[in-house]
N, C-alpha and C positions, 0 to 999 in steps of 0.2 A: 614325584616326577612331574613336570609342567609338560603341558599341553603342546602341542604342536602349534605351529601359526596358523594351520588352516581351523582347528576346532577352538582357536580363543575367538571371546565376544566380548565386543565393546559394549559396554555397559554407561549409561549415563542417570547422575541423580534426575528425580524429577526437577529441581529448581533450576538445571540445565536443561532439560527440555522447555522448560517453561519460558528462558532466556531465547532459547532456540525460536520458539513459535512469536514470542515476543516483538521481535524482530524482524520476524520475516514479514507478520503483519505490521508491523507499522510502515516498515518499505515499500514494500506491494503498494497500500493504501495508497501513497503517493506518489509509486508508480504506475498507478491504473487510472489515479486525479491527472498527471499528464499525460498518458497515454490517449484518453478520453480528449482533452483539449488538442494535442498534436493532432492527430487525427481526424479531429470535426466529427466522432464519433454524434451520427444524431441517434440523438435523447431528447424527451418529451421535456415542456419546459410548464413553470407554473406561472399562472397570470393572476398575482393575488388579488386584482381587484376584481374580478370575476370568479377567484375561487374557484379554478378547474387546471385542468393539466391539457397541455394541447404537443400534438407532433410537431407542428409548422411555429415558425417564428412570424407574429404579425410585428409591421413595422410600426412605429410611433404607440404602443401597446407595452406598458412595462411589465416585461417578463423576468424569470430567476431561472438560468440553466442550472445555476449549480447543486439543486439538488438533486437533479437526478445522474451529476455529476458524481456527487459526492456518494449515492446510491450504488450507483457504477464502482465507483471504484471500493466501496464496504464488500461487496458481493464478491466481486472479482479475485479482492485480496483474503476474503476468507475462505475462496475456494482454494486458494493456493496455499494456503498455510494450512488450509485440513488435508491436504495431499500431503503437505510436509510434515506434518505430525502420524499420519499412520504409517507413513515411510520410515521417521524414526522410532515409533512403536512397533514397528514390524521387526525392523532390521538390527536394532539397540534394545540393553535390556533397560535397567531403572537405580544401579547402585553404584555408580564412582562420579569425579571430577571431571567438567570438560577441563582439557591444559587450557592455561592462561592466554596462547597464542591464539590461538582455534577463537577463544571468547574475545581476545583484542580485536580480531580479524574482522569476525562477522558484524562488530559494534561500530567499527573503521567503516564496511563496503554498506553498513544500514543507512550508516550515519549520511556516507556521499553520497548515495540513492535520495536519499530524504532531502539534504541540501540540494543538489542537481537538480531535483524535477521539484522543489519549492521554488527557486531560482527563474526557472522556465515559468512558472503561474506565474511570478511578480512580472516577467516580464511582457509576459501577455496580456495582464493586464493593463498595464502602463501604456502596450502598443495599443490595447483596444479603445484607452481612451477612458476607463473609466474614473481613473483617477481626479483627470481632467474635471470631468463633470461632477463629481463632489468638488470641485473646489481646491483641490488636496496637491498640485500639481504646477 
């Protein structure tokens, strides 16, 4: 006799979790890189010729935001992809197939995420000018 629909459990292999977490972190990451930029989020920036890390931007002083850009968004996106995996550890077990639509889907909306806010960097880039000043432009 098969179970009712309230006592069955979706069950998922690990190389589908793995897929799953996969995913979610690489989006995230470049959704937390533009989020970071949209927002003016301040972050400490580094001044390699001094070798230090400063709050404030000094002008005419060549500094690097993006690493604590790119920090920003590591952190960010793996706190959210460790919320999404003990979600699915919790709530799924570890033995069948995600369906093939479910796996198109999420690889579709990773994929536009990742395009979409890569798109936004290039182009703020290009408005900020740095292009320009290598030369590249």
């Amino acid at each position: 006799m098969l179970p009712d629909a309230s006592e069955r459990v979706l069950v998922m292999k690990k190389s589908d979790i793995t897929y799953i977490i996969c995913s979610v972190f690489s989006a995230m990451t470049a959704f937390f890189y533009f989020f970071a930029m949209w927002l003016h989020i301040r972050l400490p920036r580094y001044y390699p010729l001094e070798h230090t890390w400063k709050w404030v931007k000094e002008e005419g002083v060549p500094s690097q935001g993006w690493y604590a850009k790119q920090a920003f968004a590591f952190l960010a996106a793996g706190a959210v992809t460790l919320v999404v995996y003990f979600i699915l550890k919790r709530s799924i077990g570890t033995e069948t197939n995600l369906k093939p639509a479910l796996t198109k889907m999420l690889g579709i909306v990773a994929t536009l995420i990742i395009i979409i806010c890569m798109g936004y960097m290039l182009y703020y880039e290009f408005d900020k000018g740095v292009f320009t000043s290598m030369g590249l432009q």
